[in-house]
N, C-alpha and C positions, 0 to 999 in steps of 0.2 A: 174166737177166741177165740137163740140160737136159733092118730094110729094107734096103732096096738102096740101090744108088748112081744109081738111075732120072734120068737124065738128066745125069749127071757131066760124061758123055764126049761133048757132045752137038758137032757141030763151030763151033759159036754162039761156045763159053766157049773152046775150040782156037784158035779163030782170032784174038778177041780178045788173048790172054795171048802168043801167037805174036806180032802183031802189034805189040803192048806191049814187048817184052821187048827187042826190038835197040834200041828209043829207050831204055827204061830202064838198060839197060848201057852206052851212051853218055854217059845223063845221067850215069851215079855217077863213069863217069872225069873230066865235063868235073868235076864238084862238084870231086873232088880236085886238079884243076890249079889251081881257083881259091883253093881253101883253101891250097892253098903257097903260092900268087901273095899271097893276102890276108889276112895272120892273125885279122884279124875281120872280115874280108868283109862288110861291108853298107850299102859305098854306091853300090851297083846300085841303092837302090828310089830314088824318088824320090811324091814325095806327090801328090795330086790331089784335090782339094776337101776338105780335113781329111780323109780316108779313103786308104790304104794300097790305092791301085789297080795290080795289077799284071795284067796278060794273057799268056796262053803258047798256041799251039796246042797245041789238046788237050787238053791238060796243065796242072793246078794244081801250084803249087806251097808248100808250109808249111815253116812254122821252128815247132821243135814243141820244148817242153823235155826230153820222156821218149821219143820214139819207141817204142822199144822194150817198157817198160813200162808197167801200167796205173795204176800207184800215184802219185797225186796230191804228195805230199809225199817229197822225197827229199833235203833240207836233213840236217845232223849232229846237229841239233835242244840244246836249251837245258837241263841239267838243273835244276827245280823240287822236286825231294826224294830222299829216297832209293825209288830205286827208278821214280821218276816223271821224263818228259822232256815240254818244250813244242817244236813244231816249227809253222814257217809256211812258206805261200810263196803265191807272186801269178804269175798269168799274162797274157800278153796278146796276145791273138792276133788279127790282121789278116785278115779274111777276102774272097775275091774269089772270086764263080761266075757262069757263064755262061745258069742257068736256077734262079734261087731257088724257087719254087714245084714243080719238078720236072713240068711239062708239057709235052705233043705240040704244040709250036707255039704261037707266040706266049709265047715264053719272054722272061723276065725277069733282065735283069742287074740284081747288085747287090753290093753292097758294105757291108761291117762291122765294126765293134767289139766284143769281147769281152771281159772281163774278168770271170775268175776268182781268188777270194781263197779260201785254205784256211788253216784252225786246227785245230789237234791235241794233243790228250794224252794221252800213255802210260803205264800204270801196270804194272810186271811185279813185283809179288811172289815169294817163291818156290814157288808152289803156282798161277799164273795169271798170265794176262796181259789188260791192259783197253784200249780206247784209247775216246777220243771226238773224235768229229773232223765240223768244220762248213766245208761249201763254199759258195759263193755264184757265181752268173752273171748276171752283166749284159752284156745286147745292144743294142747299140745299130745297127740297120740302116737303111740311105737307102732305101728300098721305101716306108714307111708309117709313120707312127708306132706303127699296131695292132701291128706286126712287133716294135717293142723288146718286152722281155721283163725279169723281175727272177725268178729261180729261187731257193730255197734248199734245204739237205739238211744234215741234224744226223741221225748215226748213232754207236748206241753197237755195240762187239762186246767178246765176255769169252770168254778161258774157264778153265778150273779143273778141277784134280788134286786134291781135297783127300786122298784116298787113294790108293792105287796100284792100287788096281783099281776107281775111279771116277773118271769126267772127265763136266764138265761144259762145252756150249759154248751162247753165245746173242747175241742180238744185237737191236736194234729200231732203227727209222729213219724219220724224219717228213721228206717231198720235197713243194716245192712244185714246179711244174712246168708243162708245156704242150707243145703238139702245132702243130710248125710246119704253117701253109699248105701242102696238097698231100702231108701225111703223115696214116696212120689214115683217120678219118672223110671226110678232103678232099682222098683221094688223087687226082691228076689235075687238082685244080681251083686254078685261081691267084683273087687276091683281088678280086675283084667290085666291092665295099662298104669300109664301115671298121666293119665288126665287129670283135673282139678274133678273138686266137687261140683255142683249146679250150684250157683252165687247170684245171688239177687240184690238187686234195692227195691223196698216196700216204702212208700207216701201213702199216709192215710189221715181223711180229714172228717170232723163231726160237727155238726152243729143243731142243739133243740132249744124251743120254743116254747114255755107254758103259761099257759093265760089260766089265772085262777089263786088265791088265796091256799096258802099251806091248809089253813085251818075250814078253807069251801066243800062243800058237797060234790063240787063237779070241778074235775080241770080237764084240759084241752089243752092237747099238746101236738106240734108238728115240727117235722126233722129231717135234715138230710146227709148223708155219708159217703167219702169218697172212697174209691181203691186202687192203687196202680204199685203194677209188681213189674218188673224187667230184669230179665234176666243177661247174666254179662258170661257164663262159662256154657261151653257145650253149645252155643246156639244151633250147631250142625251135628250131626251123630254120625259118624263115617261108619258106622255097623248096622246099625238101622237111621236112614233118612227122613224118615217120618216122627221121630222121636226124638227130635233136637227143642230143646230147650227154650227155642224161638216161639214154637205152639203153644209155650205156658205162657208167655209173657200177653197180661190183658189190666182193662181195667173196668172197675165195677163200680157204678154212681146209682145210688140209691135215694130213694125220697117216701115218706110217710108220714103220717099224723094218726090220733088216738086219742081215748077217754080216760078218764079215770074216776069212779065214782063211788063215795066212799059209803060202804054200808052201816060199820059200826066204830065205837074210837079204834076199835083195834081189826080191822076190816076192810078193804076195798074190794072193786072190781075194774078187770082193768079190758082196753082194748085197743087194738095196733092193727094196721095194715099197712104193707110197703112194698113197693116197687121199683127192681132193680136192673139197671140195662146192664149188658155182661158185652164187651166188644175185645176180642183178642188181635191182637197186635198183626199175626202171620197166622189167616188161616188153614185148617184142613181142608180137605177138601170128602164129605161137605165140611160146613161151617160150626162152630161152636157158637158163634155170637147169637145174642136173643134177651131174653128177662128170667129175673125171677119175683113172683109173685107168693106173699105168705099175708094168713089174714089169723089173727088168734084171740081168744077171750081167756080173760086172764084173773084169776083170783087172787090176791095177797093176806094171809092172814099171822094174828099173834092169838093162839086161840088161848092160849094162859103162860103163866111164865115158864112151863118147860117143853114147850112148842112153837116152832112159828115156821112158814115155809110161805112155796108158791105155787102153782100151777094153770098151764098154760094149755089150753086144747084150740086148734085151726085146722089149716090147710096149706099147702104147697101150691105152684104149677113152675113148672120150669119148661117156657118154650122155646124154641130155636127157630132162628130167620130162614134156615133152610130147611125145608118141606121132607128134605129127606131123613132128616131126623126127626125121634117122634118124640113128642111130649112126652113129658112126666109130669102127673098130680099123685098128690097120697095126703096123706094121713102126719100133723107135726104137729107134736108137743113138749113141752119142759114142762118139769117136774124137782122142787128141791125143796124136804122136808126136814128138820131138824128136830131131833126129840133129846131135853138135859133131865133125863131122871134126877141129878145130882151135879149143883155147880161146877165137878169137876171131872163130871161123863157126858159125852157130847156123840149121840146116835144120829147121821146123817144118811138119807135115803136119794137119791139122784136118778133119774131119766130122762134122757128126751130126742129128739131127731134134729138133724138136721143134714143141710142139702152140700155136699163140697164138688169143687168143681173135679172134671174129668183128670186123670194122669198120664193118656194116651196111651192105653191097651185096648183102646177100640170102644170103650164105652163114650154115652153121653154126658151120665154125671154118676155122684157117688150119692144113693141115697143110708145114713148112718142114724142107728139105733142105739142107743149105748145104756145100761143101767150100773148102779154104782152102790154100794154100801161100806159104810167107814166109821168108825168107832176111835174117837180121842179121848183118851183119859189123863189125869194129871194125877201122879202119884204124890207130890208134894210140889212144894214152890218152886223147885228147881227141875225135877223129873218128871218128862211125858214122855208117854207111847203110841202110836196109831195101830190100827187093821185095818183096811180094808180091799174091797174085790171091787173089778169092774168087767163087765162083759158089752163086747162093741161086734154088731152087725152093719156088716159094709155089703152092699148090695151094688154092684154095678150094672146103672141100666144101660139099657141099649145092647148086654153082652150076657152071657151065663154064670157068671164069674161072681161069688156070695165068699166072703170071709168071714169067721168068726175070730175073736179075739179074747182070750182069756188070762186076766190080769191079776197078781195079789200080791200085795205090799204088804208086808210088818215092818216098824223102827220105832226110833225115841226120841229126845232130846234130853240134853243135859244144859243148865244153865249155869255158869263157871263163876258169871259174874253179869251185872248189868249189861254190860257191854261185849262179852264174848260168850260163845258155846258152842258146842258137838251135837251132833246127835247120828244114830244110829236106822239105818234101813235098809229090808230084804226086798227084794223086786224079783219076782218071776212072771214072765210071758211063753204063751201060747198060743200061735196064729196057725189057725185051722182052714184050708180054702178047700173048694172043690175041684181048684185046678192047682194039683200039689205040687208045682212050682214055687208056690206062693208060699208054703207049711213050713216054720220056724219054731223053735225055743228058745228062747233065750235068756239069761241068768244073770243080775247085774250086782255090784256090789261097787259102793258109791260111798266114801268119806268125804266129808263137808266141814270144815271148819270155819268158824263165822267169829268177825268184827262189826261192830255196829256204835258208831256216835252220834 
């Protein structure tokens, strides 16, 4: 979508999130005075050239349908048979930032239209459950026409009990897609020409295994996952050669098994090792292709009702078939803890590593650190607000090149009705590198209007 805390506490991300936090609890009071003053509060915007312009020092600000959650559909949904529901919903979100392309100067304002459509069906027998579900994005942005974009993503997931000491889970997903200007391949660099974006199709496929009683001491599980991304724009790079889009395209098949062993009712321990071959399509020269190899011990706990998390401590290795490039091991973990003083405050604590493949700036691969803290509160049954920060360390080995990243979001939501809502959020970044090419701000403000059946 996964060592140390090397570089956690650095006073970069402290002084940022310090310096964020007294406007952020400013903003969540004034939010509330306005939402009593306005029951549907939104005739603050006003329009500017058919696009939803809005500016805020520093500060973006979104009306977002789910803040909180990441799940796309959250309508009551339609039932279609026994045991089967259809659900939809639409979004539309108004997007305003101060630096689209994400560069050191000579940034670019712009402005946008989104619109996402989602479709879903569910099937729950009593032995499994199925769903399929298809999203779509369209963008429309005043930059360029290269910049509009049409995404799709059709995913299926399942899984199945058909015995009580067998469960079966799986899943496959076909994503069209692309790679905004000044992200991956053409980090730093804004748009030149009227080339396309980088455009891809992703296939990806799952399938696990568990032998063992819901309710056993021990289960056993084994698994395997597929990857494959191609790329269809830029395969060739007439400014740099070596940087065509052809070098990304690869795919990555994985396989693994683990334990799981439960300590207490409210308690496990868990354990995974998996191995992954990595083969690119058109190599460099050397080669990218190789494995990656992750081995980790895993805790799950609910340690009373206003607590429950995870955490995960292992190892990495990521080699490569060409000798000229040199291994990488370290140090990977995840980390996700959840603390509800109060059914309607929800303190979330996040870290962990992981390994992303190279972007072709000369490195092997991207080893990432990332910590996170976020706070949802629900002022009533209709009104909520988030906070929070994240700080992400991008190390690229094989080269000198370490970015830091510093993030903080404030918003809300408003619920209008079952079925539709707004919600509001601020987003500022910060991308810090040692090689100040790379060194960005950027300021985003994002309206989101949401349907949901």
């Amino acid at each position: 979508m996964p060592d140390s805390f090397e570089g956690v506490g650095e006073p970069t991300c402290l002084l940022i999130v310090s310096r964020w936090l007294n406007k952020g609890i400013d903003a969540i009071f004034a939010a509330v005075k306005f939402i009593n003053r306005n029951a549907c509060g939104v005739n603050f915007i006003r329009q500017q050239g058919g696009y939803m312009r809005i500016r805020a020092l520093a500060l973006g600000i979104t009306l977002v349908s789910s803040v909180a959650s990441t799940q796309v559909l959250a309508g009551q949904g339609v039932p279609i048979g026994p045991g089967a529901r259809f659900e939809s919903s639409v979004q539309a979100h108004f997007l305003s930032t101060d630096n689209y392309y994400r560069t050191n100067g000579n940034e670019v304002d712009a402005t946008a239209f989104v619109l996402l459509p989602t479709l879903g069906i569910s099937y729950a027998p009593t032995d499994g459950l199925f769903n399929l579900l298809y999203s779509g994005e369209l963008g429309e942005v005043d930059t360029a026409s290269q910049d509009d974009y049409l995404d799709h993503r059709l995913a299926f997931t399942g899984s199945m009990r058909p015995y009580v000491k067998h469960a079966f889970d799986f899943g496959a997903a076909y994503i069209k897609g692309h790679d905004d200007i000044g992200t991956v391949r053409t980090g730093g660099q804004r748009r030149v020409d009227d080339r396309d974006m980088d455009e891809w199709n992703s296939a990806t496929g799952s399938i696990k295994y568990t032998y063992g009683a819901p309710t056993a001491k021990l289960n056993w599980f084994i698994f395997g996952n597929l990857f494959d991304r191609e790329y269809t724009t830029n395969e060739f790079d007439p400014i740099n050669p070596a940087t065509g889009t052809r070098f990304l395209s690869r795919s990555q098949n994985g396989v693994g098994t683990g334990l799981t062993y439960k300590l207490t009712p409210k308690s496990k321990l868990m354990f995974n090792v998996e191995h992954v071959e990595i083969d690119y399509d058109t190599d460099l020269d050397p080669s990218l292709d190789g494995t990656l190899d992750r081995a980790l011990l895993g805790l799950r706990w609910l340690a009373a009702a206003k607590t429950h998390g995870e955490l995960w401590i292992g190892a990495f290795s990521r080699d490569f078939d060409d000798s000229r490039r040199k291994e990488g091991t370290g140090g990977s973990w995840l980390a996700k803890v959840t603390w509800s003083p109060r059914t309607y405050s929800n303190i979330s604590l996040s870290t962990g590593q992981e390994v992303e493949e190279a972007v072709l700036r000369g490195e092997n691969f991207v080893d990432r650190r990332h910590l996170g803290l976020r706070w949802d509160y629900d002022w009533n049954v209709r009104f909520s607000t988030f906070v929070s920060g994240r700080y992400t360390r991008d190390i690229y080995e094989g080269s000198d090149r370490e970015d830091d990243l510093n993030e903080f979001s404030i918003g809300g939501r408003f619920e209008l009705s079952k079925y539709y809502s707004v919600g509001l959020i601020a987003r500022s970044v910060e991308g810090d590198s040692n090689a100040n090419f790379f060194d960005y701000d950027r300021r985003n403000l994002l309206l989101t209007l949401n349907a949901a059946y």
